[in-house]
PQR file of N, CA, C, O and H, with PARSE charges and radii, in Angstrom:
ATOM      1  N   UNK A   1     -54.333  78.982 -37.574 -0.4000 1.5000
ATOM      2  CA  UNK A   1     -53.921  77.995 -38.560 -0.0000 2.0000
ATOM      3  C   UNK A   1     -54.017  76.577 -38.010  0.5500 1.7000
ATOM      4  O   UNK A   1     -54.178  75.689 -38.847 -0.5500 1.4000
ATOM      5  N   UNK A   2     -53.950  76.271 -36.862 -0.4000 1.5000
ATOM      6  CA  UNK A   2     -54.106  75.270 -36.467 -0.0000 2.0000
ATOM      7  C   UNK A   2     -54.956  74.481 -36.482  0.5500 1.7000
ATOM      8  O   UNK A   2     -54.708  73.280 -36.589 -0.5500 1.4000
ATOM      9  H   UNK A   2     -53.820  76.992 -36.182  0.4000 1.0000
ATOM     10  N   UNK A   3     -56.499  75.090 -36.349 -0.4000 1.5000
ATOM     11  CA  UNK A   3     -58.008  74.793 -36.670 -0.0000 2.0000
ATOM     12  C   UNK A   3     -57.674  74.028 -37.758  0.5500 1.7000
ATOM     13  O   UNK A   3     -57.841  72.818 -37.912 -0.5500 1.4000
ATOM     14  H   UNK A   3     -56.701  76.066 -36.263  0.4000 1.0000
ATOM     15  N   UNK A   4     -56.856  75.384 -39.004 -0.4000 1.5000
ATOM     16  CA  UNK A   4     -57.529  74.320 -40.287 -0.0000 2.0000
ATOM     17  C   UNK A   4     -56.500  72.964 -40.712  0.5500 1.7000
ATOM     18  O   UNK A   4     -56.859  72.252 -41.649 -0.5500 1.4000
ATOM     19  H   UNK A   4     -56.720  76.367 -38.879  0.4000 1.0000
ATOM     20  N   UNK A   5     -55.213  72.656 -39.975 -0.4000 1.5000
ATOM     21  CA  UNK A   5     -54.306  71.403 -40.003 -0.0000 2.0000
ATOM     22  C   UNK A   5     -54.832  70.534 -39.186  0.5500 1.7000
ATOM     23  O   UNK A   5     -54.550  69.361 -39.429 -0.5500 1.4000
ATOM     24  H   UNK A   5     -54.921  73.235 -39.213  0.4000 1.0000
ATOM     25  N   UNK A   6     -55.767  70.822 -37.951 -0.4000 1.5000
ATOM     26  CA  UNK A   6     -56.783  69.770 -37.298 -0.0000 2.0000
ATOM     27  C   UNK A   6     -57.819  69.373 -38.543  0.5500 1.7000
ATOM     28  O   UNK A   6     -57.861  68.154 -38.711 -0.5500 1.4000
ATOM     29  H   UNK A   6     -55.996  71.775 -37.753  0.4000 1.0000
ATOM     30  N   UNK A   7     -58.564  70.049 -39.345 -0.4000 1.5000
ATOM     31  CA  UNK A   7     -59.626  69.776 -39.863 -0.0000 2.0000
ATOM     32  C   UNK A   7     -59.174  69.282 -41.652  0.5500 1.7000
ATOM     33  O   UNK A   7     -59.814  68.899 -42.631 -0.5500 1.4000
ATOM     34  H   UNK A   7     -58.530  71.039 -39.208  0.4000 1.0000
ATOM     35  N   UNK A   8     -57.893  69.530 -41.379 -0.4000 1.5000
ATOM     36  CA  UNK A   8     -57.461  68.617 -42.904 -0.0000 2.0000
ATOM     37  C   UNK A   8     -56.522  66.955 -42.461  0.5500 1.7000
ATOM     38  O   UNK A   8     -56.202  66.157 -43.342 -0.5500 1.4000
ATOM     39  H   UNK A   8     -57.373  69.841 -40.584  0.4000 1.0000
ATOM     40  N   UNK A   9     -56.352  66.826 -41.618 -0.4000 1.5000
ATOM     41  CA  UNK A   9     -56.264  65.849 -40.708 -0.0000 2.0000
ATOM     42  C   UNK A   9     -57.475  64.884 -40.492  0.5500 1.7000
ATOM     43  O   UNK A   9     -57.246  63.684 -40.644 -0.5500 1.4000
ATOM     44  H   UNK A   9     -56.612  67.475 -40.903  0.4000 1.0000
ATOM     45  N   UNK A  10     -58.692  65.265 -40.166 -0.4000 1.5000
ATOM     46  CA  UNK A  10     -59.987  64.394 -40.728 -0.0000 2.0000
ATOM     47  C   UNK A  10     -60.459  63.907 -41.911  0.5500 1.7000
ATOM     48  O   UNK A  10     -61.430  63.180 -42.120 -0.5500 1.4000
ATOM     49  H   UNK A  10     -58.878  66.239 -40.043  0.4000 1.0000
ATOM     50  N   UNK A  11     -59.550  64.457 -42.771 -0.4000 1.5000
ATOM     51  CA  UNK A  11     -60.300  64.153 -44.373 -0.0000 2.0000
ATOM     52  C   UNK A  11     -59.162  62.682 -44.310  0.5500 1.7000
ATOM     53  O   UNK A  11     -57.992  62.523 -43.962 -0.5500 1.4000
ATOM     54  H   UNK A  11     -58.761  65.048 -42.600  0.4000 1.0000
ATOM     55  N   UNK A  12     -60.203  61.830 -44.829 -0.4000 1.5000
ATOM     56  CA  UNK A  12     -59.862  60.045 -45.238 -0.0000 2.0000
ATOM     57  C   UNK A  12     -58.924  60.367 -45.945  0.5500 1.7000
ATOM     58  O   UNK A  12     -58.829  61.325 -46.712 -0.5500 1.4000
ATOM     59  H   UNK A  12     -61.153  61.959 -45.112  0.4000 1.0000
ATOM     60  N   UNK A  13     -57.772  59.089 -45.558 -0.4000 1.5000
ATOM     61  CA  UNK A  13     -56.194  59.184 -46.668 -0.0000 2.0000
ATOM     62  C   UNK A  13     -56.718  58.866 -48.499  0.5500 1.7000
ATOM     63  O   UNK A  13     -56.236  59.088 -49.609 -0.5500 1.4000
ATOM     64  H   UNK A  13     -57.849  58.310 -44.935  0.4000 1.0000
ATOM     65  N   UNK A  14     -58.440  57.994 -47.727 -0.4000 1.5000
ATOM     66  CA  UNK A  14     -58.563  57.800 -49.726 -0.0000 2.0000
ATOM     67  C   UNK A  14     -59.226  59.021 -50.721  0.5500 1.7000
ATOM     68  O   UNK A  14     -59.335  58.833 -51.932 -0.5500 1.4000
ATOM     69  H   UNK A  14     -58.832  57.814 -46.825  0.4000 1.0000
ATOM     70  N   UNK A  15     -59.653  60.279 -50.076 -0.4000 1.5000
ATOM     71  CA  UNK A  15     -59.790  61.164 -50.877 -0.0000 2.0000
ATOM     72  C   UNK A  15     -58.804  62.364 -50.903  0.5500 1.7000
ATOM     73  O   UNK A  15     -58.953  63.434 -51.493 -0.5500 1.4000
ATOM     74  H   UNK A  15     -59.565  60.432 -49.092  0.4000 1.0000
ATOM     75  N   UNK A  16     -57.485  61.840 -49.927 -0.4000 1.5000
ATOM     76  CA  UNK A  16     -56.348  63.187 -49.610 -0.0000 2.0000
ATOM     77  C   UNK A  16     -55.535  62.788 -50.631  0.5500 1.7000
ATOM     78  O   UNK A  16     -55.003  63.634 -51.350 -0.5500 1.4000
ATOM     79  H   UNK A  16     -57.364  60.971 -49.447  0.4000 1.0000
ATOM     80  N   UNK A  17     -55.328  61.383 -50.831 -0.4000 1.5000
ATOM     81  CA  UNK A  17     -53.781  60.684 -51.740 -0.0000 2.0000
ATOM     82  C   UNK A  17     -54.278  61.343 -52.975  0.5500 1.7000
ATOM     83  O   UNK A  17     -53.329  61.999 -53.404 -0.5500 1.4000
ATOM     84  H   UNK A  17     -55.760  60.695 -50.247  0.4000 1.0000
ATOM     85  N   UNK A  18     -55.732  61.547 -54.075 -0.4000 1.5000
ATOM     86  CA  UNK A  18     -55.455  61.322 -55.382 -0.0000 2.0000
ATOM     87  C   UNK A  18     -55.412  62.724 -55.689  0.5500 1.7000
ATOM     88  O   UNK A  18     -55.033  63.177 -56.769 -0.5500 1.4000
ATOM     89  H   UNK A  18     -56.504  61.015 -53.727  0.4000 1.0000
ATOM     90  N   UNK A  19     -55.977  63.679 -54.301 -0.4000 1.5000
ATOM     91  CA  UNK A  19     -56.033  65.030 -54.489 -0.0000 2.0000
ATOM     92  C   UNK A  19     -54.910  65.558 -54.324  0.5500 1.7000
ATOM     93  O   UNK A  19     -54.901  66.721 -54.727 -0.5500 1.4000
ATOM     94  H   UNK A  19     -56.285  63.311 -53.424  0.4000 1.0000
ATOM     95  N   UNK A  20     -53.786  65.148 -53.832 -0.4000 1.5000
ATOM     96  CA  UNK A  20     -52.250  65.125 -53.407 -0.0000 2.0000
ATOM     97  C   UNK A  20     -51.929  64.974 -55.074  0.5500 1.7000
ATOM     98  O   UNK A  20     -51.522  65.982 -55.652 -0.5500 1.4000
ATOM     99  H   UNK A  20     -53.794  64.203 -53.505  0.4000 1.0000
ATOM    100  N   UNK A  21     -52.051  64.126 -55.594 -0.4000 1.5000
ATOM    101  CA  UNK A  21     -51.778  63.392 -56.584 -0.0000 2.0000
ATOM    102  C   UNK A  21     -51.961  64.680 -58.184  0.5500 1.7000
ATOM    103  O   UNK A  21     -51.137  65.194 -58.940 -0.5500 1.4000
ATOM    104  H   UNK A  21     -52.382  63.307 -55.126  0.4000 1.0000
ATOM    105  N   UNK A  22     -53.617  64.750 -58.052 -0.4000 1.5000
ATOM    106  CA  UNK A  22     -53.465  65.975 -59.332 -0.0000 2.0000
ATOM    107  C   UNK A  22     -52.453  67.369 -58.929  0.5500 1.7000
ATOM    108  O   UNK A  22     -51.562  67.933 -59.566 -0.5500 1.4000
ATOM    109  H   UNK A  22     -54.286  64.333 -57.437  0.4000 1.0000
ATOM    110  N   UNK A  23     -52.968  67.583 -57.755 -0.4000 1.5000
ATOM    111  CA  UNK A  23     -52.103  69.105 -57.804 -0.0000 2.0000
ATOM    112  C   UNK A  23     -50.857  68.712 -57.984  0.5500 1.7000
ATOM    113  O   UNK A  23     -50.354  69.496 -58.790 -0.5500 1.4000
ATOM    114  H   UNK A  23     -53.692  67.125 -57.238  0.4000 1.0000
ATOM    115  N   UNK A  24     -49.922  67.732 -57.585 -0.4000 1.5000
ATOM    116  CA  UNK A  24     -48.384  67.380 -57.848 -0.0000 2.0000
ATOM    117  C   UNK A  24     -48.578  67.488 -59.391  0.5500 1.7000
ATOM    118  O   UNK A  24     -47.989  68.393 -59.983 -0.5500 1.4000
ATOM    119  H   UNK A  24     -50.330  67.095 -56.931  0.4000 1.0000
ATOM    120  N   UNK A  25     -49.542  66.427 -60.224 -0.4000 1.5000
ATOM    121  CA  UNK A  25     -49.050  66.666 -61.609 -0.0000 2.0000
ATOM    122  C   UNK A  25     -49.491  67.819 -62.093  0.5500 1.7000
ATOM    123  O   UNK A  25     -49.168  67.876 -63.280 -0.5500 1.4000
ATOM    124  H   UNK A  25     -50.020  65.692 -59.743  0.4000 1.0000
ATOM    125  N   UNK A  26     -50.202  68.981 -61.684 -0.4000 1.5000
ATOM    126  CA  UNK A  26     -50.799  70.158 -62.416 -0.0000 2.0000
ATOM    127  C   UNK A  26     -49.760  71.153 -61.760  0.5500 1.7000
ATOM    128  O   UNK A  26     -49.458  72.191 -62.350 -0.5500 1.4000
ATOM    129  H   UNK A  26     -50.464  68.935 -60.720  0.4000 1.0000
ATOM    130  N   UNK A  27     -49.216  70.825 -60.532 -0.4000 1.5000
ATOM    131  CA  UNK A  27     -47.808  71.746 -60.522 -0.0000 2.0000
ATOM    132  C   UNK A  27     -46.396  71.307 -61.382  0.5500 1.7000
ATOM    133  O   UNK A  27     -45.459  72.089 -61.544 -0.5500 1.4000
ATOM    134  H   UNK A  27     -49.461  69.982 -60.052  0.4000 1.0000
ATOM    135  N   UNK A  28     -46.415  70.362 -61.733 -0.4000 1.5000
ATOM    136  CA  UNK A  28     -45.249  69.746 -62.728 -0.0000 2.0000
ATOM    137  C   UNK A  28     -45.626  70.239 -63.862  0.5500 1.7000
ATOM    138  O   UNK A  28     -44.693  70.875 -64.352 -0.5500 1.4000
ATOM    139  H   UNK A  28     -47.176  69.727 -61.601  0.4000 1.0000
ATOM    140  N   UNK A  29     -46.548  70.247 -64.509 -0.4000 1.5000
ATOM    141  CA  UNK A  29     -47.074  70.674 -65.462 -0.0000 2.0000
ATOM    142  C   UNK A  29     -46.865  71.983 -65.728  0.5500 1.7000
ATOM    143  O   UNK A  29     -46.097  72.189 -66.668 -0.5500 1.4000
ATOM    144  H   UNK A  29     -47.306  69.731 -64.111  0.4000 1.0000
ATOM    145  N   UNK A  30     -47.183  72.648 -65.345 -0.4000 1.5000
ATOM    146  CA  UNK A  30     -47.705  74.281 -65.068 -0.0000 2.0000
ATOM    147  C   UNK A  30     -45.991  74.589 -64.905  0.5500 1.7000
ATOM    148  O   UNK A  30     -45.626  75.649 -65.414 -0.5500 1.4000
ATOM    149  H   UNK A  30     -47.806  72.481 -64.581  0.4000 1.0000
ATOM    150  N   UNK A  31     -45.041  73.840 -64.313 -0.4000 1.5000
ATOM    151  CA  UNK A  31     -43.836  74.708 -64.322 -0.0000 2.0000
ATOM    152  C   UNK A  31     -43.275  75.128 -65.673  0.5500 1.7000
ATOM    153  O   UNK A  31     -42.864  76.238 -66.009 -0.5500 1.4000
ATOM    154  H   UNK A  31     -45.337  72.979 -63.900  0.4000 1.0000
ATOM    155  N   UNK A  32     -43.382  73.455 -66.714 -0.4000 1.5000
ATOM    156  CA  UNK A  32     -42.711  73.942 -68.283 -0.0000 2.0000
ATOM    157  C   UNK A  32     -43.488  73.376 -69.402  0.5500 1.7000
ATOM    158  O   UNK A  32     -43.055  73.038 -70.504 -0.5500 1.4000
ATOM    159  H   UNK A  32     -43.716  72.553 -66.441  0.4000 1.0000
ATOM    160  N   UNK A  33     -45.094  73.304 -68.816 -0.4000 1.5000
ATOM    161  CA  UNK A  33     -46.017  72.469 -69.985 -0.0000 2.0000
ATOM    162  C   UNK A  33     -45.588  71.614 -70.931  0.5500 1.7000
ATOM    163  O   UNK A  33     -45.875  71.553 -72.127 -0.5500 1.4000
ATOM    164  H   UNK A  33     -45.446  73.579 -67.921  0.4000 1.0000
ATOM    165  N   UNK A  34     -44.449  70.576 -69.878 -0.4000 1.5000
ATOM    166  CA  UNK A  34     -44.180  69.431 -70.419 -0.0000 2.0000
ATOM    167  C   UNK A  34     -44.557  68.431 -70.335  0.5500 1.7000
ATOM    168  O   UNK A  34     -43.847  67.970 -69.441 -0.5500 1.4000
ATOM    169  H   UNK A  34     -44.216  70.626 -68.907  0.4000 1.0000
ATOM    170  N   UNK A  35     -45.307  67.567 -70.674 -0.4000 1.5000
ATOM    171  CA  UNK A  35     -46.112  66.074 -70.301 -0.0000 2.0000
ATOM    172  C   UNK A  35     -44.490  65.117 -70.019  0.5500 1.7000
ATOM    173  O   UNK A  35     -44.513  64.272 -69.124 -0.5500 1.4000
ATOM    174  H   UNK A  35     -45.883  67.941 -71.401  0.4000 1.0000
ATOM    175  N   UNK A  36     -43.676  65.243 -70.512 -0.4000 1.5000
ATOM    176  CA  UNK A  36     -42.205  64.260 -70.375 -0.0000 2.0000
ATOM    177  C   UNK A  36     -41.720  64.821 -68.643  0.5500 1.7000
ATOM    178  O   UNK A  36     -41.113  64.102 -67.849 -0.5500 1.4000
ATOM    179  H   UNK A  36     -43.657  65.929 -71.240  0.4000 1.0000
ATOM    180  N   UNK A  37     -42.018  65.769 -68.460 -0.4000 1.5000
ATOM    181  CA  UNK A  37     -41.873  66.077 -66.856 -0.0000 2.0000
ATOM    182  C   UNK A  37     -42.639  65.636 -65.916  0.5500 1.7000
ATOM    183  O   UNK A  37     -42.196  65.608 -64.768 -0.5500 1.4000
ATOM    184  H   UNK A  37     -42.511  66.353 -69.105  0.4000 1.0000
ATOM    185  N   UNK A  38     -44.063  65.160 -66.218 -0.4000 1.5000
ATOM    186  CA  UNK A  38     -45.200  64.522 -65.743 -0.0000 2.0000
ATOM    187  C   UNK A  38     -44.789  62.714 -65.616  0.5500 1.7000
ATOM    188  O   UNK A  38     -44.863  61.980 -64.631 -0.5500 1.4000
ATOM    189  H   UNK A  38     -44.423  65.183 -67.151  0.4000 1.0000
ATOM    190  N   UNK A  39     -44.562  62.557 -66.343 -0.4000 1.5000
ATOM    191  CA  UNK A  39     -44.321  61.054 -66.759 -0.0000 2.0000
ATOM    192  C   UNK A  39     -42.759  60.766 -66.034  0.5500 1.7000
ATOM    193  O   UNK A  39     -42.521  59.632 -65.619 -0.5500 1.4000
ATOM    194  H   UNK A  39     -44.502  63.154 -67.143  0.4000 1.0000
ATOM    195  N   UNK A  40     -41.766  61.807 -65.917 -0.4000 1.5000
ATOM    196  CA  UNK A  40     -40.945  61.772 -64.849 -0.0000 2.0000
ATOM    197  C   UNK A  40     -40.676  61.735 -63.605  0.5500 1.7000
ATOM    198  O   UNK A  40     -39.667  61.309 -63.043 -0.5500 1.4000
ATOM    199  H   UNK A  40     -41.959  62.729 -66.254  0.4000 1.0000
ATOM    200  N   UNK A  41     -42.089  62.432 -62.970 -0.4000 1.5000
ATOM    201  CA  UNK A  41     -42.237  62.502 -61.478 -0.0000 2.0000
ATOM    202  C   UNK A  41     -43.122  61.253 -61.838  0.5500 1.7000
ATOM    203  O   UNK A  41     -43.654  61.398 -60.738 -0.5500 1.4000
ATOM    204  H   UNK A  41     -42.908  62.778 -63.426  0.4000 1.0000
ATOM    205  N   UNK A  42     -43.563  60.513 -62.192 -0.4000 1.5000
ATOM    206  CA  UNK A  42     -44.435  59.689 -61.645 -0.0000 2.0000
ATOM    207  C   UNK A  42     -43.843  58.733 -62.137  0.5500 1.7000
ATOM    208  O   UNK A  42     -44.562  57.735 -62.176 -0.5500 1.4000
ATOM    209  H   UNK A  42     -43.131  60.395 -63.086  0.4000 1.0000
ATOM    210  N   UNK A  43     -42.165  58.488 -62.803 -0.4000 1.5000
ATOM    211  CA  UNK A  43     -41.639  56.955 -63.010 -0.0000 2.0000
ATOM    212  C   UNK A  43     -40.615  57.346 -61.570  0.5500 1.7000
ATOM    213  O   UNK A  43     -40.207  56.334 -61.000 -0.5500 1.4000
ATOM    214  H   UNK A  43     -41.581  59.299 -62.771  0.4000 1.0000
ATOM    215  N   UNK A  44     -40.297  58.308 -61.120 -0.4000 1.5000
ATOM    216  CA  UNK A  44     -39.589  58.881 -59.829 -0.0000 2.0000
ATOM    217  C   UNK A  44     -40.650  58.235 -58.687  0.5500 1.7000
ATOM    218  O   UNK A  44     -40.400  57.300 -57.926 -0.5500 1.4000
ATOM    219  H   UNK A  44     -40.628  59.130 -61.583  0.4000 1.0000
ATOM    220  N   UNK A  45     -41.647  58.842 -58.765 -0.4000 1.5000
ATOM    221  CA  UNK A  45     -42.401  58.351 -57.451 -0.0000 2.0000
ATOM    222  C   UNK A  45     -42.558  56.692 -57.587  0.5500 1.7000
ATOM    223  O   UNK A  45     -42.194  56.085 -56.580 -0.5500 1.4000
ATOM    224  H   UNK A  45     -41.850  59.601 -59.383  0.4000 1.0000
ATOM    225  N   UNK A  46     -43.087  55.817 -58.775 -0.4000 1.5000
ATOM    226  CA  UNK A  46     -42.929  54.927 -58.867 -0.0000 2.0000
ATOM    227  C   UNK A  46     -41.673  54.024 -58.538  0.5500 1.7000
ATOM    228  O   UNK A  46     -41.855  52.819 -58.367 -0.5500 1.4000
ATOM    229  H   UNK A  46     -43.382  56.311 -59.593  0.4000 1.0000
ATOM    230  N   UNK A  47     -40.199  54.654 -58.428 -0.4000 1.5000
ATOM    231  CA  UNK A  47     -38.893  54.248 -58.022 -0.0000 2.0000
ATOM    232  C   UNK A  47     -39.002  53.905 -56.712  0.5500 1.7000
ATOM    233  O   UNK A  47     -38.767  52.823 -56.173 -0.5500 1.4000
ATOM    234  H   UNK A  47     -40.051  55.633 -58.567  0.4000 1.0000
ATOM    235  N   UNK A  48     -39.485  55.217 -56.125 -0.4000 1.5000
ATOM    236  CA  UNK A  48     -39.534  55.415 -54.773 -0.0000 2.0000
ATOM    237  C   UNK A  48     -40.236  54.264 -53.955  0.5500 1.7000
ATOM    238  O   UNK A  48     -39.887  53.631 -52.959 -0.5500 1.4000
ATOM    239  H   UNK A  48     -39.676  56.096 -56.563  0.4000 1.0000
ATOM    240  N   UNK A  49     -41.468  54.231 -54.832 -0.4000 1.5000
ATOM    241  CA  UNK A  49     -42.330  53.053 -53.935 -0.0000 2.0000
ATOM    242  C   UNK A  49     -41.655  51.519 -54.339  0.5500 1.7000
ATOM    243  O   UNK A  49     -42.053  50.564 -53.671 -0.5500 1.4000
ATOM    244  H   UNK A  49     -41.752  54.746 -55.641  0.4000 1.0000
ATOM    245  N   UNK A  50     -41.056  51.372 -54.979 -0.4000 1.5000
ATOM    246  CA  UNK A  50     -40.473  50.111 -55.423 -0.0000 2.0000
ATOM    247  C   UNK A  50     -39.490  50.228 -53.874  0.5500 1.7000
ATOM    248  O   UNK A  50     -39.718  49.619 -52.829 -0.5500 1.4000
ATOM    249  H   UNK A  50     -40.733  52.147 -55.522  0.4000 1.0000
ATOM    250  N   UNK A  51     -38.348  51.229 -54.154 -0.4000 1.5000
ATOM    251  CA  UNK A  51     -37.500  51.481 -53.077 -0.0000 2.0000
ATOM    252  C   UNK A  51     -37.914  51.167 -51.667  0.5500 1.7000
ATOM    253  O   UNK A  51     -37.327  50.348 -50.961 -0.5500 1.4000
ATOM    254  H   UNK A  51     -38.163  51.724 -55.003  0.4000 1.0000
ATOM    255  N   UNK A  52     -39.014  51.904 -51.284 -0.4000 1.5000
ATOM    256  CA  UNK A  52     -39.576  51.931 -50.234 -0.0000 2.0000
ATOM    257  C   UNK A  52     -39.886  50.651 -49.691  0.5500 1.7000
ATOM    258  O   UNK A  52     -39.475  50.304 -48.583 -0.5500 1.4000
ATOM    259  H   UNK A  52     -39.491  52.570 -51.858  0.4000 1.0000
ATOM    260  N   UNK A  53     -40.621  49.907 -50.451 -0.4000 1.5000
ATOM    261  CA  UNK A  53     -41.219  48.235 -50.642 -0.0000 2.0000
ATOM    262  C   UNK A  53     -39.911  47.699 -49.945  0.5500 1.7000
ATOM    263  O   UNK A  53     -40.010  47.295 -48.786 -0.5500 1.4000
ATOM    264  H   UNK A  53     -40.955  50.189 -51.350  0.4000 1.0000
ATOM    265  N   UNK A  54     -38.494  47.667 -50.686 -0.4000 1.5000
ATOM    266  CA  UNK A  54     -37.325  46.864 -50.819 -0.0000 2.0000
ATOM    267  C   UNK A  54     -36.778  47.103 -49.908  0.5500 1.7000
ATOM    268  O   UNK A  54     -35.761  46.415 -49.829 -0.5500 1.4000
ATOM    269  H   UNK A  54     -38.413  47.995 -51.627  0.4000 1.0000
ATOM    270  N   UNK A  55     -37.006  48.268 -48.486 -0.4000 1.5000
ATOM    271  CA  UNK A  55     -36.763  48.616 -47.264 -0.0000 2.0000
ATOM    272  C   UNK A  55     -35.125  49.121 -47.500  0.5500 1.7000
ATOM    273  O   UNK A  55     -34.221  48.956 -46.680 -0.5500 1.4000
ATOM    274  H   UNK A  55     -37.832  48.827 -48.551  0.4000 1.0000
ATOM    275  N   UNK A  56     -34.996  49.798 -48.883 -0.4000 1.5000
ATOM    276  CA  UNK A  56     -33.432  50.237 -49.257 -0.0000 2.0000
ATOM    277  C   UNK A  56     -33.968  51.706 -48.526  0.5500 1.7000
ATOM    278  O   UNK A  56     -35.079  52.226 -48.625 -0.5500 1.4000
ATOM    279  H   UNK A  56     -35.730  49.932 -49.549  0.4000 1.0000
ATOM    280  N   UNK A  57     -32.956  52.104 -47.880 -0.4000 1.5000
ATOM    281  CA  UNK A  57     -32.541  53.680 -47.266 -0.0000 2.0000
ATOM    282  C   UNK A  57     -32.184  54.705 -47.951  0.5500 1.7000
ATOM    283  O   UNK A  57     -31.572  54.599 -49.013 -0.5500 1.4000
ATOM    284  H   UNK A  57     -32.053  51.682 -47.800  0.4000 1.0000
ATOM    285  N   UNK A  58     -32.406  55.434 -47.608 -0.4000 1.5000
ATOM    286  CA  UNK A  58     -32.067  56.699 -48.836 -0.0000 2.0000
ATOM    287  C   UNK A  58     -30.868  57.245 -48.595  0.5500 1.7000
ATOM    288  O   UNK A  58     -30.487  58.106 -49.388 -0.5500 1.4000
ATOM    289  H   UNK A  58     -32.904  55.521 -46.745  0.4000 1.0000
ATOM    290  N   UNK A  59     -29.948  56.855 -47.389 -0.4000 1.5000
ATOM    291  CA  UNK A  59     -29.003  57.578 -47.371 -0.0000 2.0000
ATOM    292  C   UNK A  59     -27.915  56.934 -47.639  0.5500 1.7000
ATOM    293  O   UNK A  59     -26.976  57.705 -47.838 -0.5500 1.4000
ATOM    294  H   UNK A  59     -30.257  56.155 -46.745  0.4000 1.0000
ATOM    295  N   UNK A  60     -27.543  55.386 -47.762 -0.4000 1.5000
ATOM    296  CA  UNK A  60     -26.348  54.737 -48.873 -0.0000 2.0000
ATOM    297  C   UNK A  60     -26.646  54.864 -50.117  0.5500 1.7000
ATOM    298  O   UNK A  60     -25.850  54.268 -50.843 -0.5500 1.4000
ATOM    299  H   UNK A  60     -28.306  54.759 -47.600  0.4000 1.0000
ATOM    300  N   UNK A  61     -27.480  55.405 -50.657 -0.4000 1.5000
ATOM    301  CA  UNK A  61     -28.303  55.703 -51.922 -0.0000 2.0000
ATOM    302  C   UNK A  61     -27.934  56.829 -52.514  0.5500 1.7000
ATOM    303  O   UNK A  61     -27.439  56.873 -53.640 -0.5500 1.4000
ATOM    304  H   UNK A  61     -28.126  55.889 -50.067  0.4000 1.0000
ATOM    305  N   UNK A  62     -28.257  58.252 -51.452 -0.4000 1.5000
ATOM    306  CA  UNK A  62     -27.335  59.063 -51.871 -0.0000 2.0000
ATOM    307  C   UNK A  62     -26.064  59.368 -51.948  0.5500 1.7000
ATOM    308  O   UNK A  62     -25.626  60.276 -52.654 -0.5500 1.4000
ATOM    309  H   UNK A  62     -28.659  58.216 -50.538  0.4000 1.0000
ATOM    310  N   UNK A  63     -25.194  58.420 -51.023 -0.4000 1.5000
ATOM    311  CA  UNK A  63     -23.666  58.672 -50.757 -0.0000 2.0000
ATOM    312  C   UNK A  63     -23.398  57.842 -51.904  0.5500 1.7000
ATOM    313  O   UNK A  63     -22.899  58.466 -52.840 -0.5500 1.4000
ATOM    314  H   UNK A  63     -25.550  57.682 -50.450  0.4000 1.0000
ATOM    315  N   UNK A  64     -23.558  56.813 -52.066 -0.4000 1.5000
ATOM    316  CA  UNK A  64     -23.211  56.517 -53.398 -0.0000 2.0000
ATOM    317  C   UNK A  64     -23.704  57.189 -54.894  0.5500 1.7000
ATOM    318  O   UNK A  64     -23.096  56.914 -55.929 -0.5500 1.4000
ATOM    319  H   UNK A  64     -23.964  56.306 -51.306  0.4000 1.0000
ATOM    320  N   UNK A  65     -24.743  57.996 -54.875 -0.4000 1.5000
ATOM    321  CA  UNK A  65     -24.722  58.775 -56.202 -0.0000 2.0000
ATOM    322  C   UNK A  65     -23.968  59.703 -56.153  0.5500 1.7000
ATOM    323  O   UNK A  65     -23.677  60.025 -57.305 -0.5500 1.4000
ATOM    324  H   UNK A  65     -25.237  58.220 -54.035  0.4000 1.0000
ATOM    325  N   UNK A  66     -23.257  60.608 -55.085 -0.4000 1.5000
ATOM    326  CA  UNK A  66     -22.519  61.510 -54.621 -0.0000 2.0000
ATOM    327  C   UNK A  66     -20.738  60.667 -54.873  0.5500 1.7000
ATOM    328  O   UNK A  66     -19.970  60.696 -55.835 -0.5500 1.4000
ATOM    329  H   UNK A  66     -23.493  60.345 -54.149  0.4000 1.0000
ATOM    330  N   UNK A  67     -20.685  60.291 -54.116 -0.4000 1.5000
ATOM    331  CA  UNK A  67     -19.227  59.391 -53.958 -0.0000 2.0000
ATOM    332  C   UNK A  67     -18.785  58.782 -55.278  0.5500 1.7000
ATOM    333  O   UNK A  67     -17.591  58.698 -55.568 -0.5500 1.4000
ATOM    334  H   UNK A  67     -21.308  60.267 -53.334  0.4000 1.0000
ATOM    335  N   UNK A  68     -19.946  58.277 -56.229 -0.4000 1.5000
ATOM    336  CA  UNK A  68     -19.591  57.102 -57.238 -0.0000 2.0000
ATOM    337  C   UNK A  68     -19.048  58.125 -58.281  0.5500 1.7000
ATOM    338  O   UNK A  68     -19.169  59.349 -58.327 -0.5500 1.4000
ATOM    339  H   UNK A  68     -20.915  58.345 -55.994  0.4000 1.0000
ATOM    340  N   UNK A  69     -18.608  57.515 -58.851 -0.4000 1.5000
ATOM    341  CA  UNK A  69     -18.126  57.973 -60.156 -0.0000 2.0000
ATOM    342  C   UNK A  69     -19.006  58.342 -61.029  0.5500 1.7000
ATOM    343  O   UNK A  69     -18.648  58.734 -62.139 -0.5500 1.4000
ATOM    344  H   UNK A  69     -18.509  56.520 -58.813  0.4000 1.0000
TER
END
């Protein structure tokens, strides 16, 4: 197994991200052939990269969705 995590490791991040990209939405899909579940992971991932950008942490993030009221 190792061979083939060396040799998927060579493939360019610009043809791994969009292929990353369909199978995430054709597995969202495929769980309840909902397009509103599609459009959810990808205003989620869109959060994320906003988040990410804004150098906010994920873990006062979760203690406060946990902790808050």
């Amino acid at each position: 197994m190792i061979g083939m995590w060396v040799r998927l490791l060579r493939i360019s991040y610009s043809m791994l991200f969009p292929a990353i990209l369909v199978f995430c939405c054709i597995g969202v899909y495929s769980a309840s052939y909902s397009l509103l579940d599609v459009y959810m992971m990808a205003g989620c991932g869109g959060l994320g990269y906003v988040l990410a950008k804004l150098d906010c942490g994920p873990a006062p993030l979760l203690l406060g969705l946990v902790l808050g009221r």
